[in-house]
mmCIF file as Biopython writes it, N, C-alpha, C and O atoms, coordinates in Angstrom:
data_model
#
loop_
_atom_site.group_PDB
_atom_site.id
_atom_site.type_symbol
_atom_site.label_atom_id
_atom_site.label_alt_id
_atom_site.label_comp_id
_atom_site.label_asym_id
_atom_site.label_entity_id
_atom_site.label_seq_id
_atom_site.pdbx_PDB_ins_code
_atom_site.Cartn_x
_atom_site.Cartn_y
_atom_site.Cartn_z
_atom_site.occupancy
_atom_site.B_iso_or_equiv
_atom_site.auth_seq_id
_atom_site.auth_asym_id
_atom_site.pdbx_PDB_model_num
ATOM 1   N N  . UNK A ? 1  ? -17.195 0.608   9.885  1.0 0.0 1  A 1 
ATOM 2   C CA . UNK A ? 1  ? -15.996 0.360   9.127  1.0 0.0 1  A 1 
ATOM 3   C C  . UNK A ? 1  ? -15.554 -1.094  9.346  1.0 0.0 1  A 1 
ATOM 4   O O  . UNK A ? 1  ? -15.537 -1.599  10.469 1.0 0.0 1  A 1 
ATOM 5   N N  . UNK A ? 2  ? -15.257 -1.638  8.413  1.0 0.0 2  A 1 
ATOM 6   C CA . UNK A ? 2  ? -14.526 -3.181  8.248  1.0 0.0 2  A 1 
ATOM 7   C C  . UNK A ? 2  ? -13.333 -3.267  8.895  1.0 0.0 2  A 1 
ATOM 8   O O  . UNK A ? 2  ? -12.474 -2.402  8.725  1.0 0.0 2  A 1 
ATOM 9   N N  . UNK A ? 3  ? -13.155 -4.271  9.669  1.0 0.0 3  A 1 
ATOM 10  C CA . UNK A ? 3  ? -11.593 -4.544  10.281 1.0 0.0 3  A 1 
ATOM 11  C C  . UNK A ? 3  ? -10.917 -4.772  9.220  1.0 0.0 3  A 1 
ATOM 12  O O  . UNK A ? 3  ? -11.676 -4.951  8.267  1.0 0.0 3  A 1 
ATOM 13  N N  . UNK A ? 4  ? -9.609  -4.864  8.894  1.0 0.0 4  A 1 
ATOM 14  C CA . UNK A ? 4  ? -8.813  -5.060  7.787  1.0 0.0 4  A 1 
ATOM 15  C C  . UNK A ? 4  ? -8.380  -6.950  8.316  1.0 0.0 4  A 1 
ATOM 16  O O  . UNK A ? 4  ? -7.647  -7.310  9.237  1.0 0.0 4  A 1 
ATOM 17  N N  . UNK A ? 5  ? -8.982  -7.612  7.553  1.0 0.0 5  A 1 
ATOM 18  C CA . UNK A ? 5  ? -8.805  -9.147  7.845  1.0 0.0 5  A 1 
ATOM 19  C C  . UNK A ? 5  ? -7.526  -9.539  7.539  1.0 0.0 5  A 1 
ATOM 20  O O  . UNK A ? 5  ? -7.473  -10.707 7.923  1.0 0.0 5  A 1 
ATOM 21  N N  . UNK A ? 6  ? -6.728  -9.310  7.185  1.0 0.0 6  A 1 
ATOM 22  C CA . UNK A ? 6  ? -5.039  -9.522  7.004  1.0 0.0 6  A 1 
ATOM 23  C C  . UNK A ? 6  ? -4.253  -8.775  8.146  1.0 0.0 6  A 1 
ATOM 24  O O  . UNK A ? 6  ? -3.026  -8.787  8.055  1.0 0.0 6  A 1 
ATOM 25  N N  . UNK A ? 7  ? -4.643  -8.340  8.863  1.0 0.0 7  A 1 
ATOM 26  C CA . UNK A ? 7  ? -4.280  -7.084  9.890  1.0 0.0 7  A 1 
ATOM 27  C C  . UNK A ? 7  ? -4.683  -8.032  11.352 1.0 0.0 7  A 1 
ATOM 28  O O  . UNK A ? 7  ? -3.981  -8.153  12.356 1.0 0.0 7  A 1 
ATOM 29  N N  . UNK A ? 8  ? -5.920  -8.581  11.111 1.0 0.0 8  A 1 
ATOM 30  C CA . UNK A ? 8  ? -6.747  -9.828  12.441 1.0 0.0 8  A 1 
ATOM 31  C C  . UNK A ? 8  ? -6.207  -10.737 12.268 1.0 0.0 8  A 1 
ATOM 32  O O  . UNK A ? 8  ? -6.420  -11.571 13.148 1.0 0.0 8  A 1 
ATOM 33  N N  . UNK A ? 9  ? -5.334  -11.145 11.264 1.0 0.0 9  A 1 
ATOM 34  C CA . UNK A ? 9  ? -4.760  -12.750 11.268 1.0 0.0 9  A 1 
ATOM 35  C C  . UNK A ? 9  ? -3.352  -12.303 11.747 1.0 0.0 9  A 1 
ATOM 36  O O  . UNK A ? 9  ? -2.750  -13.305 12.136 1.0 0.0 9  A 1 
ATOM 37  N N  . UNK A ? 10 ? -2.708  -11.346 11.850 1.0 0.0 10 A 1 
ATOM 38  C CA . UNK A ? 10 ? -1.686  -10.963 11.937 1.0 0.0 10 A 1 
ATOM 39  C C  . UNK A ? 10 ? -0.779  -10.852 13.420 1.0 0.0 10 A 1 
ATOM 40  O O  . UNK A ? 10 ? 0.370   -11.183 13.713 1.0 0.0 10 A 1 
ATOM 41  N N  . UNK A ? 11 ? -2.024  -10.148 14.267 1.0 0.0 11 A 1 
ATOM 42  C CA . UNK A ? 11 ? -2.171  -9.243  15.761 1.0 0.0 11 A 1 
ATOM 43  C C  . UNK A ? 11 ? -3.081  -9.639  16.551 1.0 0.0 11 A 1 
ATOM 44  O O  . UNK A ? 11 ? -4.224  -9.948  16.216 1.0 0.0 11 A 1 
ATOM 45  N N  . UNK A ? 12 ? -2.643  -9.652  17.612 1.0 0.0 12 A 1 
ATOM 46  C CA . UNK A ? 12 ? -4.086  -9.956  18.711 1.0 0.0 12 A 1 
ATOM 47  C C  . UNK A ? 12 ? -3.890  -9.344  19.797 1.0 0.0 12 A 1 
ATOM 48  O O  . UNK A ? 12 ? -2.717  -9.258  20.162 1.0 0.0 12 A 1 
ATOM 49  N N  . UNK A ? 13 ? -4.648  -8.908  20.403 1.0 0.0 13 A 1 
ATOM 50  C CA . UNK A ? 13 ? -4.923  -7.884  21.924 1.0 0.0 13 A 1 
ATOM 51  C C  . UNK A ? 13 ? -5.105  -9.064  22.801 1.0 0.0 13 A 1 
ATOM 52  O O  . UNK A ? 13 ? -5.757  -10.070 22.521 1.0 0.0 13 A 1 
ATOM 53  N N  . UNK A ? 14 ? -4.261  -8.756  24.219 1.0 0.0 14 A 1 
ATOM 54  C CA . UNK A ? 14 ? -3.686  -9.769  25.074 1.0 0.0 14 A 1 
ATOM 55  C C  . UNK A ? 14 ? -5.258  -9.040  25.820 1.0 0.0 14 A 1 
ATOM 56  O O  . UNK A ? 14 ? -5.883  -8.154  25.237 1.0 0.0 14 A 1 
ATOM 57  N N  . UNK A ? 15 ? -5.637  -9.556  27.019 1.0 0.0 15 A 1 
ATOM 58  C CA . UNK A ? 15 ? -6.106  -9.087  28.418 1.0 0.0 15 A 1 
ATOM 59  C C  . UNK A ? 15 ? -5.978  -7.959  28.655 1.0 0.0 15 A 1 
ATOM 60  O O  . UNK A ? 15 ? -7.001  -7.311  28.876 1.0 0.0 15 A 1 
ATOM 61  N N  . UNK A ? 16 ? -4.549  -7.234  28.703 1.0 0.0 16 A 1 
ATOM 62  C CA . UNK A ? 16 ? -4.064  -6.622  29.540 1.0 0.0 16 A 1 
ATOM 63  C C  . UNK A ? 16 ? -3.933  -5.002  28.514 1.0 0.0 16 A 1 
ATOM 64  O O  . UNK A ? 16 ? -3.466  -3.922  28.876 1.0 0.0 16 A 1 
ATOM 65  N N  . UNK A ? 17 ? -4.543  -5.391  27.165 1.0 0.0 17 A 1 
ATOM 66  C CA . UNK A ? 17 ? -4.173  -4.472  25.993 1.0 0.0 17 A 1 
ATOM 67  C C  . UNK A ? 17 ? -3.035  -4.700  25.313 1.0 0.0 17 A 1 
ATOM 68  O O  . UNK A ? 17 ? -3.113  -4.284  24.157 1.0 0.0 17 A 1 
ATOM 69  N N  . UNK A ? 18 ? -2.003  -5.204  25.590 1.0 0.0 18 A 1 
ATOM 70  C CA . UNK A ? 18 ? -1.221  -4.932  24.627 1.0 0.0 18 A 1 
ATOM 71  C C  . UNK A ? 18 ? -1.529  -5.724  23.126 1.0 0.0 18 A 1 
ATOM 72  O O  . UNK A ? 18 ? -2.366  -6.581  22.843 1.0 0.0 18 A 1 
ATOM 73  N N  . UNK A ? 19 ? -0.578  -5.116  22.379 1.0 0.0 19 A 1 
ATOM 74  C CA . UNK A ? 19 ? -1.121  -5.454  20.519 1.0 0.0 19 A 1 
ATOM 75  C C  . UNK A ? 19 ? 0.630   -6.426  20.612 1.0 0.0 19 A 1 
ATOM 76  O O  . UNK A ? 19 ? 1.750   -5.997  20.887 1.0 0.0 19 A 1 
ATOM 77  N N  . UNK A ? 20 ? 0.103   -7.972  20.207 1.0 0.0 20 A 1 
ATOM 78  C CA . UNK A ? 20 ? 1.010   -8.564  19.959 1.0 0.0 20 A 1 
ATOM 79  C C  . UNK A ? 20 ? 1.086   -9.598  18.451 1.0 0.0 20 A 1 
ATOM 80  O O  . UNK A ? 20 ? 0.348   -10.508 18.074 1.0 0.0 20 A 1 
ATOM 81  N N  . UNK A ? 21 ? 2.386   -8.947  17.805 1.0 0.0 21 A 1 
ATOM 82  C CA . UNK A ? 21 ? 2.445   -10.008 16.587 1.0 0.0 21 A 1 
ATOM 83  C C  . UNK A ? 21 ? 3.481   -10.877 16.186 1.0 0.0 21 A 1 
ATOM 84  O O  . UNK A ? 21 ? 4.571   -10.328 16.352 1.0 0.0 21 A 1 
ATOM 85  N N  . UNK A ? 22 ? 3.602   -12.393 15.572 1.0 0.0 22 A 1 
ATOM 86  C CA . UNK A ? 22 ? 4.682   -12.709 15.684 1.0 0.0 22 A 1 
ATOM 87  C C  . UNK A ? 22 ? 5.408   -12.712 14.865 1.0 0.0 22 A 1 
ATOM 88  O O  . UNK A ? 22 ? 4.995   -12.632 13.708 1.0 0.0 22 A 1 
ATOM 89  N N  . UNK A ? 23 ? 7.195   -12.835 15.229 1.0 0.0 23 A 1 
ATOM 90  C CA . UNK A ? 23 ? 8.149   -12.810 13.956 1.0 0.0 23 A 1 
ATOM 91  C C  . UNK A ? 23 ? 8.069   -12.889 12.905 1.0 0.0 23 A 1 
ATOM 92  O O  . UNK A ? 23 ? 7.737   -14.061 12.724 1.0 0.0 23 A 1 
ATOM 93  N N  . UNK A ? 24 ? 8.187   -12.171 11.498 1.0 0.0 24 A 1 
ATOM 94  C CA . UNK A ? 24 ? 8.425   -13.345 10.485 1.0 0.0 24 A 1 
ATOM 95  C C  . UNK A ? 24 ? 9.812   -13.886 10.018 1.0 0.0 24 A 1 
ATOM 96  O O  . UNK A ? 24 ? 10.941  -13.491 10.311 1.0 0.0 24 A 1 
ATOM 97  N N  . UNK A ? 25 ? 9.316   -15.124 9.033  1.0 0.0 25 A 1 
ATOM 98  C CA . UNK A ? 25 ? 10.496  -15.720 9.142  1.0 0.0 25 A 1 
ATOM 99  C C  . UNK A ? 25 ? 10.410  -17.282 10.135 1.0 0.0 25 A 1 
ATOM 100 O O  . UNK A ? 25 ? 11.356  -17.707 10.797 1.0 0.0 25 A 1 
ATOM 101 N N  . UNK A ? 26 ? 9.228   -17.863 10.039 1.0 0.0 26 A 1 
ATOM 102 C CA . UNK A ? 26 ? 8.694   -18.737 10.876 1.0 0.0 26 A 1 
ATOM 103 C C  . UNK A ? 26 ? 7.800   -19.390 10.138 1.0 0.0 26 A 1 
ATOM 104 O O  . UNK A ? 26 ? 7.248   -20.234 10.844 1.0 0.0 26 A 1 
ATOM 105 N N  . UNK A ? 27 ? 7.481   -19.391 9.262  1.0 0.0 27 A 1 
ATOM 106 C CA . UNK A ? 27 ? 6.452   -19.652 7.887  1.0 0.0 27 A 1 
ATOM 107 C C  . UNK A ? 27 ? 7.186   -21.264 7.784  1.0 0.0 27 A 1 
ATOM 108 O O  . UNK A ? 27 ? 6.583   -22.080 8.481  1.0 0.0 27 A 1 
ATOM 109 N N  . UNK A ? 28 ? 8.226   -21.753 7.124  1.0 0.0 28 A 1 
ATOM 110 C CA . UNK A ? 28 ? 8.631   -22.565 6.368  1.0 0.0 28 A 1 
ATOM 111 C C  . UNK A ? 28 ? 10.109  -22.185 5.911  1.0 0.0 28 A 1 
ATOM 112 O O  . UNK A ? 28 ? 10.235  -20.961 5.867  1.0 0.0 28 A 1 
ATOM 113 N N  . UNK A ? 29 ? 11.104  -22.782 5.606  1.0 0.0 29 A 1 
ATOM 114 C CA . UNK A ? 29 ? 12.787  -22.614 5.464  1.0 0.0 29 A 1 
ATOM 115 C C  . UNK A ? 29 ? 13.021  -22.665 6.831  1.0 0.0 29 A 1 
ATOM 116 O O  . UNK A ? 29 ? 12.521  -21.683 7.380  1.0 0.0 29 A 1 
ATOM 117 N N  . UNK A ? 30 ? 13.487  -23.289 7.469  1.0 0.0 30 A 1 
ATOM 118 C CA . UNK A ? 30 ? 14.078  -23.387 8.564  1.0 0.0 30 A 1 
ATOM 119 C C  . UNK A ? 30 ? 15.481  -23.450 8.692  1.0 0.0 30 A 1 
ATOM 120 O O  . UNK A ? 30 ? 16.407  -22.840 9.228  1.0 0.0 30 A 1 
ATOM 121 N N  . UNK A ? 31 ? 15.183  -24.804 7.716  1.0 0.0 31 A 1 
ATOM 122 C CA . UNK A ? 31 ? 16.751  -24.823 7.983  1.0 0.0 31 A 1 
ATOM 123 C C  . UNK A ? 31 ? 17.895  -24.346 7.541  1.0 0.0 31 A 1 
ATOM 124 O O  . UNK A ? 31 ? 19.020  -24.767 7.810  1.0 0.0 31 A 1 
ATOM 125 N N  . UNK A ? 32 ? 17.579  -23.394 6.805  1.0 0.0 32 A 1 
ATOM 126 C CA . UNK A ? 32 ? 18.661  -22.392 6.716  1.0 0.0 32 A 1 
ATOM 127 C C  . UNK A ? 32 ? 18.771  -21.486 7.134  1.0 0.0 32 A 1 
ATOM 128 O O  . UNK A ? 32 ? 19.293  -20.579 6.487  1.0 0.0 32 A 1 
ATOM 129 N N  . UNK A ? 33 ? 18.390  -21.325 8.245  1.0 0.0 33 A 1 
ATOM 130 C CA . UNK A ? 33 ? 18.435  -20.292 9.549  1.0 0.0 33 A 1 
ATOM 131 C C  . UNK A ? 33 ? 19.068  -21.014 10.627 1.0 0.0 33 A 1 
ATOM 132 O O  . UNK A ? 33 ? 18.952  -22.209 10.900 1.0 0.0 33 A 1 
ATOM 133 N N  . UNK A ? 34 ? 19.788  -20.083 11.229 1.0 0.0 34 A 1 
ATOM 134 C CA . UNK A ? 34 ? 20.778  -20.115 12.803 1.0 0.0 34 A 1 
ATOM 135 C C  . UNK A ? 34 ? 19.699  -20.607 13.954 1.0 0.0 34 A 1 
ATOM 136 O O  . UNK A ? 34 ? 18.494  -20.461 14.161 1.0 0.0 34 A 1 
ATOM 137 N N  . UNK A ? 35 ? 20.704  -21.206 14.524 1.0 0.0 35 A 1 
ATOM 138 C CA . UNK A ? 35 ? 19.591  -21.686 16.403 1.0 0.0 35 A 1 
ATOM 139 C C  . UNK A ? 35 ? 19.734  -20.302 16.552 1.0 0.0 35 A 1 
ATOM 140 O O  . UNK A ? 35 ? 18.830  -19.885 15.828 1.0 0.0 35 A 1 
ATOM 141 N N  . UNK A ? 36 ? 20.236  -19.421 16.981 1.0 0.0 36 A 1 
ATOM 142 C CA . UNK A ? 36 ? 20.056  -17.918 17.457 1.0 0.0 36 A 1 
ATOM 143 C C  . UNK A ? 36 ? 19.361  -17.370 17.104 1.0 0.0 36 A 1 
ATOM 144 O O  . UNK A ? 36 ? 18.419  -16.917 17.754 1.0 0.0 36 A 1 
ATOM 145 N N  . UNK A ? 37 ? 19.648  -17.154 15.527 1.0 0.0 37 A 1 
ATOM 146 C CA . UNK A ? 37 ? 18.376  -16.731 14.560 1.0 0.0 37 A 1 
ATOM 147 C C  . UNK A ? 37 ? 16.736  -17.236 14.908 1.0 0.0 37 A 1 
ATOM 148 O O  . UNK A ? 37 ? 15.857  -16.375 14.966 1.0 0.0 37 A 1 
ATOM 149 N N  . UNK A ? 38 ? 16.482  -18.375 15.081 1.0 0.0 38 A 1 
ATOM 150 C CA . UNK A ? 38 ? 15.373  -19.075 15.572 1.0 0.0 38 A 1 
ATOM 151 C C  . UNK A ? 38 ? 15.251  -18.726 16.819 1.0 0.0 38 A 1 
ATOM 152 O O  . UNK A ? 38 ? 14.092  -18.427 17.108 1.0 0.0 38 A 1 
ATOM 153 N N  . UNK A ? 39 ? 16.086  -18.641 17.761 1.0 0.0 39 A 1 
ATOM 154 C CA . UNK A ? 39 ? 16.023  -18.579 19.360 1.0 0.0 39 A 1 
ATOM 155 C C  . UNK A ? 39 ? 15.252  -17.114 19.698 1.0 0.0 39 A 1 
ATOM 156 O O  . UNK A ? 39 ? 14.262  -16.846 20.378 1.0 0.0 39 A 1 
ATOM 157 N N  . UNK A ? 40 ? 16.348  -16.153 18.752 1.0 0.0 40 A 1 
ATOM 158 C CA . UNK A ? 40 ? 15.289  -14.345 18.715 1.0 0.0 40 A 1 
ATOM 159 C C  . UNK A ? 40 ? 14.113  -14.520 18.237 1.0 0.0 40 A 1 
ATOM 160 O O  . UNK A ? 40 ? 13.334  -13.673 18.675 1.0 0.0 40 A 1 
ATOM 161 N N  . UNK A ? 41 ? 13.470  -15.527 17.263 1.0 0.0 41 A 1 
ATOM 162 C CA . UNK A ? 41 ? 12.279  -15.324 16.945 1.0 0.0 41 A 1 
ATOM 163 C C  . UNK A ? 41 ? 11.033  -15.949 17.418 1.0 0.0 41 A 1 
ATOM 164 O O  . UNK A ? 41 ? 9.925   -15.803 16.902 1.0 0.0 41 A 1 
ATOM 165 N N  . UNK A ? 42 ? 11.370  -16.777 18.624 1.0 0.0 42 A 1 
ATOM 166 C CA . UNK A ? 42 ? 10.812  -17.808 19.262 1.0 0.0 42 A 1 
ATOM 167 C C  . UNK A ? 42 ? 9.460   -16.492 19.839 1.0 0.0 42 A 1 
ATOM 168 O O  . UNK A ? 42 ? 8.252   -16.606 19.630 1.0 0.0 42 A 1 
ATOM 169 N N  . UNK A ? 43 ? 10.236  -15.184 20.667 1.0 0.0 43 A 1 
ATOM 170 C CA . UNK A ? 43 ? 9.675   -14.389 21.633 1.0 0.0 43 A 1 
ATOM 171 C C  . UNK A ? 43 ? 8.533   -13.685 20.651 1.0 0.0 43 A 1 
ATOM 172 O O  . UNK A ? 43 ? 8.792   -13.468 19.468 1.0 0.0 43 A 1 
ATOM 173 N N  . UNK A ? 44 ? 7.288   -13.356 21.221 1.0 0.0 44 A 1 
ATOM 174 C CA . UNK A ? 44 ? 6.556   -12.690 20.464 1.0 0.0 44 A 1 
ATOM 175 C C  . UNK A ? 44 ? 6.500   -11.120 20.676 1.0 0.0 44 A 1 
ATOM 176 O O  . UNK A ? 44 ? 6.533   -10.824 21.870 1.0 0.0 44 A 1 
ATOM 177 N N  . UNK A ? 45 ? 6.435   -10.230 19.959 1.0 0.0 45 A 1 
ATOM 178 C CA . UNK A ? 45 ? 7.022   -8.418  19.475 1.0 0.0 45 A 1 
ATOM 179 C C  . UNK A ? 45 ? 5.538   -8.154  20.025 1.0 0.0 45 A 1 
ATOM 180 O O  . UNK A ? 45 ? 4.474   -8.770  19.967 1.0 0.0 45 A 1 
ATOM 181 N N  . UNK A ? 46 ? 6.024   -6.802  20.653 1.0 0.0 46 A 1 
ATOM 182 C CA . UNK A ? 46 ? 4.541   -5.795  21.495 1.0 0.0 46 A 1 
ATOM 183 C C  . UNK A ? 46 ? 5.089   -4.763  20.894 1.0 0.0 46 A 1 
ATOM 184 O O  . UNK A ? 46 ? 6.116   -4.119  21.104 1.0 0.0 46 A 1 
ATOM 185 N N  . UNK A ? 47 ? 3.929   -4.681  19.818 1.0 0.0 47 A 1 
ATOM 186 C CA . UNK A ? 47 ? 3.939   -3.685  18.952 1.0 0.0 47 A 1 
ATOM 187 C C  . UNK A ? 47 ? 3.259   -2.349  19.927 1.0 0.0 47 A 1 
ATOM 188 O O  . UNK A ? 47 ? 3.953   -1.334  19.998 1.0 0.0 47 A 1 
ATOM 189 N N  . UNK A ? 48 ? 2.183   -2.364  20.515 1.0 0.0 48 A 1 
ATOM 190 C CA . UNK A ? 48 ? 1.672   -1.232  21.666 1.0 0.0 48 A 1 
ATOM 191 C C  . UNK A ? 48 ? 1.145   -1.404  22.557 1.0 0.0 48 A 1 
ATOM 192 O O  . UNK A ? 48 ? 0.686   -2.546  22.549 1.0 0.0 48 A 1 
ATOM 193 N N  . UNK A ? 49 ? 0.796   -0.603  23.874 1.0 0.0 49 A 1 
ATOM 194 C CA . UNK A ? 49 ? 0.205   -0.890  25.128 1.0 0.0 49 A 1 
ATOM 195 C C  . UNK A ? 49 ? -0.979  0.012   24.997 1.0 0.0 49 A 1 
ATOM 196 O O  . UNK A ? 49 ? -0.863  1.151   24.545 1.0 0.0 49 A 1 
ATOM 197 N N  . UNK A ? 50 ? -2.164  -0.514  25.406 1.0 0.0 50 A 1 
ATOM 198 C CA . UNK A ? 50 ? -3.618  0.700   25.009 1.0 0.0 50 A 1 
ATOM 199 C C  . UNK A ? 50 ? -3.330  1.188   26.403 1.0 0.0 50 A 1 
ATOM 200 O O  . UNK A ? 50 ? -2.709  0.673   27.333 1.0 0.0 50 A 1 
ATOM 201 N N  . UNK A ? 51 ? -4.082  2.544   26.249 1.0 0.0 51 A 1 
ATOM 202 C CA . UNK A ? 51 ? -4.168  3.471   27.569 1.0 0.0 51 A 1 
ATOM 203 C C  . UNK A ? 51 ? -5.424  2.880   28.232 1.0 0.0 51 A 1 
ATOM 204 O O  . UNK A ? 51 ? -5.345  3.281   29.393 1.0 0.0 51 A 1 
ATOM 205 N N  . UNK A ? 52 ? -6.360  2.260   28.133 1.0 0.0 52 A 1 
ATOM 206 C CA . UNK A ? 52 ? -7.505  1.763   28.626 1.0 0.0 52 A 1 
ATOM 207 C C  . UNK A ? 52 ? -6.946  0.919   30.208 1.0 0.0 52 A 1 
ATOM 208 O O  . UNK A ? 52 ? -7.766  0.346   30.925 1.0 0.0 52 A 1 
#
């Protein structure tokens, strides 16, 4: 079965397993977004932890 290639540009598996992807909303327009707004999206989201 094919990986879904929009799905691999998206997510990546750390070392340790976890599935990490980042904010959106980081693309381009900036500046009409809040330092706060930007500051929450700086951190990158752990979508899951593998049992492995």
């Amino acid at each position: 079965m094919k990986k879904s290639k929009s799905v691999s540009k998206r997510i990546r598996v750390t070392k340790t397993g976890k599935v990490i992807r980042r904010p959106m909303g980081l693309g381009h327009s900036r500046s009409n977004k809040s330092s706060t707004q930007m500051g929450r999206k700086k951190l990158n989201r752990t979508l899951a932890v593998s049992p492995f």
